[in-house]
BAPA-868337 format. One record per residue (C-alpha): residue number from 1; residue in three letters; x, z, y. Coordinates in pm, whole numbers, plus 50000, padded with zeros to 5 digits. Each point is the difference from the previous one (the first is absolute). Layout:
N
@nr:NUM rest:ALA xx:X zz:Z yy:Y
...
This chain:
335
@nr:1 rest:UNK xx:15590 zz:93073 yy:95741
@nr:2 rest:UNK xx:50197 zz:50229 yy:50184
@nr:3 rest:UNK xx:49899 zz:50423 yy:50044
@nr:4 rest:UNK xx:50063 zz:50323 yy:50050
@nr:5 rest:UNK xx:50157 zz:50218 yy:49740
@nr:6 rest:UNK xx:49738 zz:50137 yy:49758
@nr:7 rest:UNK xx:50093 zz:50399 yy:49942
@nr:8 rest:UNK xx:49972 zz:50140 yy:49684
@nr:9 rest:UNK xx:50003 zz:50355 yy:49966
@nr:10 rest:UNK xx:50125 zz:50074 yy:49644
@nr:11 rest:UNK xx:50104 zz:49661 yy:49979
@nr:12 rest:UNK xx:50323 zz:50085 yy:49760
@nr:13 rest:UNK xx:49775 zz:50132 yy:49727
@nr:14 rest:UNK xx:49820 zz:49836 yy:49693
@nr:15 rest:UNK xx:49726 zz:49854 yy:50190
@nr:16 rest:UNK xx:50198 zz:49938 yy:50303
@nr:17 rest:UNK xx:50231 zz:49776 yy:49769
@nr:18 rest:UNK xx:49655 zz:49816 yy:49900
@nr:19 rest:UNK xx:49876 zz:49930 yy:50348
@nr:20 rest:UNK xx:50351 zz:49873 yy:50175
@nr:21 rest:UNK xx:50023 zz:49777 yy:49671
@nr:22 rest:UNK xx:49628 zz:49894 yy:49994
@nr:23 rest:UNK xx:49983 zz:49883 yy:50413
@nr:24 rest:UNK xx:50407 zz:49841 yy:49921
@nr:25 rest:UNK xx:49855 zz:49776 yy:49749
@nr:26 rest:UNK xx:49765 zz:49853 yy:50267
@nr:27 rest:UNK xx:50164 zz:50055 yy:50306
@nr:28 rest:UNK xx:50346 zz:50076 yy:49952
@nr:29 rest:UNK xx:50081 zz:49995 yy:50407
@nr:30 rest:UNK xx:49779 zz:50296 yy:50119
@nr:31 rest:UNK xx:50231 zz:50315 yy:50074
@nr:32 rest:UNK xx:49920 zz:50304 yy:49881
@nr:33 rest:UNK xx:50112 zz:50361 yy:50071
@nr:34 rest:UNK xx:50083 zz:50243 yy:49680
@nr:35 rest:UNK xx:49881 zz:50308 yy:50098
@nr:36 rest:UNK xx:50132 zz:50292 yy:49737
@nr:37 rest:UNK xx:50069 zz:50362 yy:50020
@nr:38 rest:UNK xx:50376 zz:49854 yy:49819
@nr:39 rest:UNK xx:50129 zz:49794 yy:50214
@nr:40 rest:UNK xx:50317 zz:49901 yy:49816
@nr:41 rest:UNK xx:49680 zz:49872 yy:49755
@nr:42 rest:UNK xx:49820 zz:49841 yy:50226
@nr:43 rest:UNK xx:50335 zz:49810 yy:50082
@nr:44 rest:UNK xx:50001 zz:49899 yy:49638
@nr:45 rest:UNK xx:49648 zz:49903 yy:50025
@nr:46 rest:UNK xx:50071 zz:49783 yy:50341
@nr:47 rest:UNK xx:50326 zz:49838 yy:49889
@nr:48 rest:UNK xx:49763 zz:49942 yy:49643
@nr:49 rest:UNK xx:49755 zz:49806 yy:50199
@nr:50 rest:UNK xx:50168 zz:49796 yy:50267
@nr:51 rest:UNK xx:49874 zz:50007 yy:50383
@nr:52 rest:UNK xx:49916 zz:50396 yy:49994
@nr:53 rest:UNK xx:50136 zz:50276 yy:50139
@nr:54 rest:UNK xx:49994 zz:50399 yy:49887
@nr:55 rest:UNK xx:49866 zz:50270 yy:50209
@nr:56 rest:UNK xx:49936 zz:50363 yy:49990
@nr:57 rest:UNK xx:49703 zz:50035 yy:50188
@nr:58 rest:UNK xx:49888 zz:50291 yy:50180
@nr:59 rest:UNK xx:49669 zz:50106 yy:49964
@nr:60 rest:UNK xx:50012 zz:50284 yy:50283
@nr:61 rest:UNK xx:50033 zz:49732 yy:50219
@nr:62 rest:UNK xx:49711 zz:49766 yy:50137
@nr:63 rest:UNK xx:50230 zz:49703 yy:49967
@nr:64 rest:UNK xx:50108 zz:50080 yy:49680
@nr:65 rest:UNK xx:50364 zz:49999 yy:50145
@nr:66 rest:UNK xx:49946 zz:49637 yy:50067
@nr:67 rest:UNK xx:50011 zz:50002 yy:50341
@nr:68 rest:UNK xx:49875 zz:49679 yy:50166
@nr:69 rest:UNK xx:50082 zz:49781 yy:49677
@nr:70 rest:UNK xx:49689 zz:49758 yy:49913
@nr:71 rest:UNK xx:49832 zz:50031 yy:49733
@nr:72 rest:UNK xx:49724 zz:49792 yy:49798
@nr:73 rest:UNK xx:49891 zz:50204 yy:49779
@nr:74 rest:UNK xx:50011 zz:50331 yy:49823
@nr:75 rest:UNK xx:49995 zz:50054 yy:49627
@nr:76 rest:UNK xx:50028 zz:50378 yy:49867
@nr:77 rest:UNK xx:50041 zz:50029 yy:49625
@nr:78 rest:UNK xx:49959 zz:50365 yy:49966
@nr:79 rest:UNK xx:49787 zz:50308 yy:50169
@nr:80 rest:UNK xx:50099 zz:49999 yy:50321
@nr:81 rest:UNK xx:49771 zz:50345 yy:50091
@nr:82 rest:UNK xx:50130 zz:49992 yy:50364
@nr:83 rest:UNK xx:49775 zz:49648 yy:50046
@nr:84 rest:UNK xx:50318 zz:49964 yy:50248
@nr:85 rest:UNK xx:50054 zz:49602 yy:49873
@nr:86 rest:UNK xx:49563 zz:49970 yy:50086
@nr:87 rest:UNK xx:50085 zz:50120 yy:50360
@nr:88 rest:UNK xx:50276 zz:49815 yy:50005
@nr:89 rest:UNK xx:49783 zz:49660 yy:49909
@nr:90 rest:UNK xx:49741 zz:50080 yy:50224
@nr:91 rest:UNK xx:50246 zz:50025 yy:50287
@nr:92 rest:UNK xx:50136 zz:49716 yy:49912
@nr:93 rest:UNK xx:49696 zz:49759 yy:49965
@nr:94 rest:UNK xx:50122 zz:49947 yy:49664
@nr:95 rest:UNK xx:49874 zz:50000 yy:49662
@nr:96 rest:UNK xx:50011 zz:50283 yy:49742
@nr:97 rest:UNK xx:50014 zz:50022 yy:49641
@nr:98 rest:UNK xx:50023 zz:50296 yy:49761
@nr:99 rest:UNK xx:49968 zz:50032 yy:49654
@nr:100 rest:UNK xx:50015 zz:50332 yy:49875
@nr:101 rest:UNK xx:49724 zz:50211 yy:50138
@nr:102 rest:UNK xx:49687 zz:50182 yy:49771
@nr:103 rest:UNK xx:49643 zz:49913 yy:50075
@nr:104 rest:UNK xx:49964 zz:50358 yy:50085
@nr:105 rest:UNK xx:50271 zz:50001 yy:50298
@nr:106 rest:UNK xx:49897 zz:49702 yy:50198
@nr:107 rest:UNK xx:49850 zz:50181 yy:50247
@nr:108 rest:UNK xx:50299 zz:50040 yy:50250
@nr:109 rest:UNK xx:50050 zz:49601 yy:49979
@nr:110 rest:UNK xx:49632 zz:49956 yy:50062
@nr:111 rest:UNK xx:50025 zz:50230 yy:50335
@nr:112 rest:UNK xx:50305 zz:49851 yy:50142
@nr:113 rest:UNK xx:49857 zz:49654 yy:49946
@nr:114 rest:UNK xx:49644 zz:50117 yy:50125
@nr:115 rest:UNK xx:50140 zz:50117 yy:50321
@nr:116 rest:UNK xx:50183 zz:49629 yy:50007
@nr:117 rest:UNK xx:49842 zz:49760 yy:49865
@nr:118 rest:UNK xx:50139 zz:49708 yy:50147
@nr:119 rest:UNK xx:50328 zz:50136 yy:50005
@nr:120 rest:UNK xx:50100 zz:49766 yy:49679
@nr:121 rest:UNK xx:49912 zz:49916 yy:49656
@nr:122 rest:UNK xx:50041 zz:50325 yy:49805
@nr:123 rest:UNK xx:49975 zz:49924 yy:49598
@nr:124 rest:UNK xx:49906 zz:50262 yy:49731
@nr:125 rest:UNK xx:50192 zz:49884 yy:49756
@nr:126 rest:UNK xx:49860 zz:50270 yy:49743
@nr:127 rest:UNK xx:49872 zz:49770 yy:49726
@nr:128 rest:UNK xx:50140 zz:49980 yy:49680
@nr:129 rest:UNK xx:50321 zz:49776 yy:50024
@nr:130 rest:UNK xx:49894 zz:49894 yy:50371
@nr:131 rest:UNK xx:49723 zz:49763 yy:49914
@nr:132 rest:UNK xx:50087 zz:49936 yy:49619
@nr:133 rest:UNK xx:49682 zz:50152 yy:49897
@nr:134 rest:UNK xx:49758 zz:49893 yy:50307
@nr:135 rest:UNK xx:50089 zz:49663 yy:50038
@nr:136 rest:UNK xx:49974 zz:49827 yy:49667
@nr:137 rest:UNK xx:49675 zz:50277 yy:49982
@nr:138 rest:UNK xx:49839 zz:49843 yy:50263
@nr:139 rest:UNK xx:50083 zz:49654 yy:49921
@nr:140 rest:UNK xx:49863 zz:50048 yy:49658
@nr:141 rest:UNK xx:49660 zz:50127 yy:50133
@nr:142 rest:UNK xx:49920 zz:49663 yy:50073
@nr:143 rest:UNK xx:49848 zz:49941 yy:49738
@nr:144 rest:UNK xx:49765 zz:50257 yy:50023
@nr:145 rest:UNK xx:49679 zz:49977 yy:50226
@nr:146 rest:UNK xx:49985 zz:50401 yy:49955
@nr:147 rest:UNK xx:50260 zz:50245 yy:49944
@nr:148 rest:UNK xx:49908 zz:50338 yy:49803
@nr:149 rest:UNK xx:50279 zz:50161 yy:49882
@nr:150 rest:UNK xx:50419 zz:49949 yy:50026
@nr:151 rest:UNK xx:50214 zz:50196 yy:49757
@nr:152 rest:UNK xx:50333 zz:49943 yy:50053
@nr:153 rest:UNK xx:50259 zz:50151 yy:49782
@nr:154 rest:UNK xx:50393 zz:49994 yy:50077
@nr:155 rest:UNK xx:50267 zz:50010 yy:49771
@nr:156 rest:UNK xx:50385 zz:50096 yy:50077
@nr:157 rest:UNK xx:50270 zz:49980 yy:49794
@nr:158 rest:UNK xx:50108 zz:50360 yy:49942
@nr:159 rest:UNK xx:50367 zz:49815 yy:50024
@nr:160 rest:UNK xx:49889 zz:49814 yy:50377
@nr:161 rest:UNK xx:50153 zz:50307 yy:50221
@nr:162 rest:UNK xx:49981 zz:49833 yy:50285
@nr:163 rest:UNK xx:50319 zz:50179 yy:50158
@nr:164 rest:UNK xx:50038 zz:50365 yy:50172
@nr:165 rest:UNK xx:49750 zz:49906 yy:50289
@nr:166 rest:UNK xx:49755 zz:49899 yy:49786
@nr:167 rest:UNK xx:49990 zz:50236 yy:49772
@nr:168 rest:UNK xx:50032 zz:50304 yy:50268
@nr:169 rest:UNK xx:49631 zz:49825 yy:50128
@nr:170 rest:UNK xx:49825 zz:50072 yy:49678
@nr:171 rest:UNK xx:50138 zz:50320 yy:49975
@nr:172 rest:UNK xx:49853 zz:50100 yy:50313
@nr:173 rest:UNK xx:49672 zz:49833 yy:49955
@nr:174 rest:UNK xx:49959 zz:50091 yy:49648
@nr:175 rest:UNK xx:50062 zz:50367 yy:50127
@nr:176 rest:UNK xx:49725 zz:49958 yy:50338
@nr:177 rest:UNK xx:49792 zz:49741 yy:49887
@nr:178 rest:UNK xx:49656 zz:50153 yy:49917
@nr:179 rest:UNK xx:49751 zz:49843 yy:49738
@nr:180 rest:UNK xx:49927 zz:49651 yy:49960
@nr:181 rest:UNK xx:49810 zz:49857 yy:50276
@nr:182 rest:UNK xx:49734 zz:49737 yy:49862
@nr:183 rest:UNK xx:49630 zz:49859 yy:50005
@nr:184 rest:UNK xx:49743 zz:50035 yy:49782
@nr:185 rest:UNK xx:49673 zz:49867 yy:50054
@nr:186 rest:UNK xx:50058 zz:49938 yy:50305
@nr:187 rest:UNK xx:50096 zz:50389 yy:50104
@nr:188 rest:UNK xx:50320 zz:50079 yy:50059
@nr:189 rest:UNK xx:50190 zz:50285 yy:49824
@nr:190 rest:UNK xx:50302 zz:50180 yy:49826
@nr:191 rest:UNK xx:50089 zz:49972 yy:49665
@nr:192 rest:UNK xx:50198 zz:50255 yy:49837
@nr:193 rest:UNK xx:50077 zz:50232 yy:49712
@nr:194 rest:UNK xx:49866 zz:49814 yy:49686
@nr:195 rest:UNK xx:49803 zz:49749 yy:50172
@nr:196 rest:UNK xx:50302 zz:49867 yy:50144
@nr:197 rest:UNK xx:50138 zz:49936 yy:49639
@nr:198 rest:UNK xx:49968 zz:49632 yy:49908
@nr:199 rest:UNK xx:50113 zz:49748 yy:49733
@nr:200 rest:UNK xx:50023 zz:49642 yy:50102
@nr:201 rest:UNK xx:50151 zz:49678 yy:49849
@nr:202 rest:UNK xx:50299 zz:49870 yy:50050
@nr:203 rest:UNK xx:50128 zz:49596 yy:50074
@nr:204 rest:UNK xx:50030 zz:50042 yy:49585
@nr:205 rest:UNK xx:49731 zz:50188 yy:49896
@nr:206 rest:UNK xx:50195 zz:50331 yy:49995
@nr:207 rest:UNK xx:49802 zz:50301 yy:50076
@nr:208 rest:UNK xx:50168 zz:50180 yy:50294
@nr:209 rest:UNK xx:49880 zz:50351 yy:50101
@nr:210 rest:UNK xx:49966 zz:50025 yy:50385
@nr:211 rest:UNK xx:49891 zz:50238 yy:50271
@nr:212 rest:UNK xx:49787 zz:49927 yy:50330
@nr:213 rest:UNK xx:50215 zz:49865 yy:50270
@nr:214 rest:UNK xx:49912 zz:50072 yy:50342
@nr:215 rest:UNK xx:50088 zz:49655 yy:50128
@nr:216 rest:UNK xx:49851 zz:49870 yy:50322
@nr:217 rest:UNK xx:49930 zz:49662 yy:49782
@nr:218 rest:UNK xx:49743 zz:50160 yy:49941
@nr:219 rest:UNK xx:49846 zz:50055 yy:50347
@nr:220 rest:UNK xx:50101 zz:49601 yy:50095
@nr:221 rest:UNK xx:49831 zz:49902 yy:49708
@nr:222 rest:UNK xx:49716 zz:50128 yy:49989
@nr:223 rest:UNK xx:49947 zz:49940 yy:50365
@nr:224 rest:UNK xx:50115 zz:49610 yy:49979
@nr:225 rest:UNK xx:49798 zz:49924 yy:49706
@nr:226 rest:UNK xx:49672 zz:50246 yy:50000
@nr:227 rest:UNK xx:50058 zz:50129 yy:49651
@nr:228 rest:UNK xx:49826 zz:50317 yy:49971
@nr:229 rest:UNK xx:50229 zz:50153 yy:49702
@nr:230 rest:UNK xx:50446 zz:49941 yy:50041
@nr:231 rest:UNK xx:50236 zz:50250 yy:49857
@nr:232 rest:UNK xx:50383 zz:49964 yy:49936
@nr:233 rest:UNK xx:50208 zz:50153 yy:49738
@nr:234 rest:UNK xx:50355 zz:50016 yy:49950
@nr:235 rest:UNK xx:50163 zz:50040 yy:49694
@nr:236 rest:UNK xx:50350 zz:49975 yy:49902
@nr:237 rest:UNK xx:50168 zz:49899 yy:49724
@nr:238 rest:UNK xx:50133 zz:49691 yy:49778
@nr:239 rest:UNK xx:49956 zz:49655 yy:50194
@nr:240 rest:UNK xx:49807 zz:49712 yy:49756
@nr:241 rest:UNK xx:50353 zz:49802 yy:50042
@nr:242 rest:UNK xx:50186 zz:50275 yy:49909
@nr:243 rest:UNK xx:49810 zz:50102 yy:49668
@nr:244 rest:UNK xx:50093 zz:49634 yy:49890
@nr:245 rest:UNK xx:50341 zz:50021 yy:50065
@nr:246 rest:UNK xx:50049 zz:49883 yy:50389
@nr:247 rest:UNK xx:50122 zz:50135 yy:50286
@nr:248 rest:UNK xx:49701 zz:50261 yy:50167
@nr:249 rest:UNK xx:49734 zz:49800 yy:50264
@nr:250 rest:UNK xx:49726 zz:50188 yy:50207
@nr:251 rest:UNK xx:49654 zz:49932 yy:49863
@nr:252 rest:UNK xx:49647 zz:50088 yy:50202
@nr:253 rest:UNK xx:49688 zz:49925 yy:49806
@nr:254 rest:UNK xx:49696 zz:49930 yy:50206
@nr:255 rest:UNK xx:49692 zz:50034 yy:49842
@nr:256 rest:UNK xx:49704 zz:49869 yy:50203
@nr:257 rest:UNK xx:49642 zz:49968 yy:49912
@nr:258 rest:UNK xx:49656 zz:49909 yy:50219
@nr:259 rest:UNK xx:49793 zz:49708 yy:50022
@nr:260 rest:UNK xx:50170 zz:49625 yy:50031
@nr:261 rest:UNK xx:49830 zz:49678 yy:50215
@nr:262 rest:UNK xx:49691 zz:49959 yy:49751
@nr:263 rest:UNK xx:49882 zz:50347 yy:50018
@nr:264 rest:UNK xx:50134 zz:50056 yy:49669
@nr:265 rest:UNK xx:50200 zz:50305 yy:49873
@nr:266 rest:UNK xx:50369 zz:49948 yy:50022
@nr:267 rest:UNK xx:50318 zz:50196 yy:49900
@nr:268 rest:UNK xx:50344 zz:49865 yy:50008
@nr:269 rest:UNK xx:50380 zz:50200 yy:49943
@nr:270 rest:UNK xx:50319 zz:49880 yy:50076
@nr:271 rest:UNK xx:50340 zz:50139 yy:50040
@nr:272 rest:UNK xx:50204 zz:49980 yy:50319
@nr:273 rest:UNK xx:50395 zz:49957 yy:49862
@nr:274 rest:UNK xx:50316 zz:50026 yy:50163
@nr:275 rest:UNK xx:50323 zz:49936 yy:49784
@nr:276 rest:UNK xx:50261 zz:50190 yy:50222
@nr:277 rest:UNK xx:49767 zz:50283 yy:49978
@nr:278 rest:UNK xx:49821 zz:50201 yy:50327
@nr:279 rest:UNK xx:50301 zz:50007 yy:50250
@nr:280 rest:UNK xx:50037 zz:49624 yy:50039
@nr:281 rest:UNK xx:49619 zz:49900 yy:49999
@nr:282 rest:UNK xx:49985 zz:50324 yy:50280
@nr:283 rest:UNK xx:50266 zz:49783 yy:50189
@nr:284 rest:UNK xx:49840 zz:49688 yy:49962
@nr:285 rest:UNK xx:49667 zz:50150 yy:50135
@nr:286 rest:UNK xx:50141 zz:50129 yy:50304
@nr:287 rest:UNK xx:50230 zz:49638 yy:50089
@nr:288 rest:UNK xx:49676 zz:49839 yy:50050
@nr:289 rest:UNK xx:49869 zz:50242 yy:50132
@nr:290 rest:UNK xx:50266 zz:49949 yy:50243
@nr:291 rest:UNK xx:49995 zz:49702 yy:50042
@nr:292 rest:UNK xx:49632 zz:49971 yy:50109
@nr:293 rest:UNK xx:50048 zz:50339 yy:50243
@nr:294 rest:UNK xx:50294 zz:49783 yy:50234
@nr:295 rest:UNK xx:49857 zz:49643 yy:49900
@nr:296 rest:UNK xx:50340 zz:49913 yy:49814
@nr:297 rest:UNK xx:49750 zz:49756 yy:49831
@nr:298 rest:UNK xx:49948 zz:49807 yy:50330
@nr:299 rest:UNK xx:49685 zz:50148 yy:50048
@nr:300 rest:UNK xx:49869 zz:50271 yy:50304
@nr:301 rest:UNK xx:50121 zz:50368 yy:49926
@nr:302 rest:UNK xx:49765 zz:50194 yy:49885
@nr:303 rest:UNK xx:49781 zz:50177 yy:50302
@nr:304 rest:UNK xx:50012 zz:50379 yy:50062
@nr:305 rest:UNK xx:49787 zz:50152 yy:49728
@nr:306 rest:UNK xx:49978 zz:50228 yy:49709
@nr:307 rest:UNK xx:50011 zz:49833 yy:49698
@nr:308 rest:UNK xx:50021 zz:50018 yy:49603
@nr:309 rest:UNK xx:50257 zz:49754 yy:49855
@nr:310 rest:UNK xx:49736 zz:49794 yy:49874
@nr:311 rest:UNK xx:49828 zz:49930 yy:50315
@nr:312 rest:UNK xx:50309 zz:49826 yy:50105
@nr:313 rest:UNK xx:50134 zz:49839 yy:49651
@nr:314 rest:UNK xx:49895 zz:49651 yy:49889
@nr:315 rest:UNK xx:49894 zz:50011 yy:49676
@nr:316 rest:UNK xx:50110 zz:49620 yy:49896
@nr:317 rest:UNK xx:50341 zz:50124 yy:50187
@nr:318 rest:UNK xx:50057 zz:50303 yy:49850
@nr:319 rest:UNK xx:49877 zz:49842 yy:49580
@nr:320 rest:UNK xx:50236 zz:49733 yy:50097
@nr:321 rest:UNK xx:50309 zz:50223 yy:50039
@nr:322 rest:UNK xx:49936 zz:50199 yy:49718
@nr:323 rest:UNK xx:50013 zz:49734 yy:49760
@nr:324 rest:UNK xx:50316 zz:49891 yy:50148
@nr:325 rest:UNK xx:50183 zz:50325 yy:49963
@nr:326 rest:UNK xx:49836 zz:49953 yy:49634
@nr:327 rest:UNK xx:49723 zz:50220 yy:50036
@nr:328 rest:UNK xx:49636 zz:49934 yy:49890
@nr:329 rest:UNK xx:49630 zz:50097 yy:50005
@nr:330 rest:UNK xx:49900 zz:49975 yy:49646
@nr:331 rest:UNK xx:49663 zz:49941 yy:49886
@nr:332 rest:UNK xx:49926 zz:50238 yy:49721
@nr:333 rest:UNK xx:49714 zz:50075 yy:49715
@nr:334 rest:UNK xx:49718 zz:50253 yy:50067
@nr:335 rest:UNK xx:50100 zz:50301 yy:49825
């Protein structure tokens, strides 16, 4: 089907690479506009990927520089603290994604979309890996009758940079974020100092020492599913593929526990895996996500909303194209 360009703001970077690839290998016609702060790499990044074109936005502006050029949809790929691409969305009646906000700072988006709510489909797309964590997490829980508690641990490769983008994100929330936000009980809270100090299992058994994330997984989660405890940690480190001699992969471990169909106690732990390691399964998440926002897939657009990723993501869709960009969610042993 024919559309508008889709923009992507930081589209020459790491994860900008990911997406244009991801939504090429599906629907190779839809244009797309490279935005960059470079634009000689944005150029590269455009010639790279066929049917683009680079910009230089300009975020002062309240058409971006754009001027009357349509648009489908907006993508930013970095903290974009003006909020200038969510006004510019809203204006346009069309839908907005962003990636790399904290759960702290989501207030601003909130407001703007409170005060238009059926402006367009606005999409925190704050989880772990944009949905790599909430989707097969949620799709798992049906086995369970009851959910009680969700610990999910994340591993990176401490070689998976993720490019200059990236990593300037995680500098700046590692240096703002406050404790981890997570539920106990049923009572929400912040973990920190030494109670934020885990060790969790990796895909091979390895013990990796983490710290408390404050990932809005965990609000979706626990929300979606009624589990009264969910944390996240993050640790960093050596991959499972790489300790036995492959290239690195992304692992998450979700470890889920409650009550299953019967009434009887449950627990089951499995590991969410992604070869190419986090930038490419990032990209992955947000081409369908894509996809569903301007009905690429033949289906109706997504309405004006706010939305997590996994209120919009199929989770048959989204398992199917992991496993065939040769990722996997692995059953594993109780530990």
């Amino acid at each position: 089907m024919s559309c508008n360009p889709v923009l992507l703001l930081g589209g020459s970077g790491a994860i900008g690479h990911q997406t244009a690839r991801a939504l090429r290998a599906t629907y190779p016609d839809v244009p797309l506009l490279i935005g960059g702060r470079d634009f000689v790499k944005a150029q590269r990044t455009a010639a790279e990927m066929g049917n683009a074109q680079a910009i230089v936005p300009d975020m002062n502006s309240a058409e971006l520089g754009l001027g009357d050029k349509p648009i489908s949809a907006v993508v930013v790929l970095y903290k974009d603290h003006s909020l200038a691409a969510l006004r510019f969305a809203q204006a346009r009646g069309i839908p907005h994604l962003s990636i790399s906000s904290g759960v702290f700072e989501i207030a601003p988006e909130i407001a703007n979309f409170m005060h238009a709510p059926t402006a367009s489909a606005v999409v925190l797309g704050y989880e772990w890996l944009v949905g790599a964590t909430t989707v097969p997490a949620i799709h798992l829980t049906k086995s369970f009758a009851q959910v009680d508690k969700i610990h999910i641990g994340a591993l990176v490769d401490e070689q998976d940079t993720g490019g200059p983008a990236v990593a300037e994100d995680f500098e700046y929330l590692s240096r703002l974020m406050p404790a981890a936000l997570s539920r106990r009980d049923g009572r929400w809270g912040w973990r920190e100092g030494d109670d934020a100090k885990v060790v969790f299992s990796a895909l091979d058994g390895s013990k990796i020492n983490a710290s408390g994330f404050s990932s809005i997984d965990v609000a979706g989660l626990a929300a979606a599913t009624g589990a009264r405890s969910v944390q996240f940690d993050l640790g960093q480190g050596v991959s499972s593929s790489r300790r036995k001699g492959k290239p690195l992969s992304t692992e998450i471990i979700l470890d889920i526990s409650g009550l299953d169909h019967s009434g009887r106690a449950l627990r089951t732990r499995h590991a969410v895996v992604h070869p190419g390691g986090a930038a490419p399964l990032t990209g992955m998440g947000i081409a369908l996500l894509l996809e569903r926002l301007i009905g690429l897939d033949g289906k109706p657009p997504v309405a004006p909303g706010l939305y997590f990723p996994y209120q919009i993501l199929d989770a048959s869709h989204y398992l199917t194209r992991l496993a065939q960009e040769g990722g996997e969610v692995l059953p594993l042993p109780l530990s």
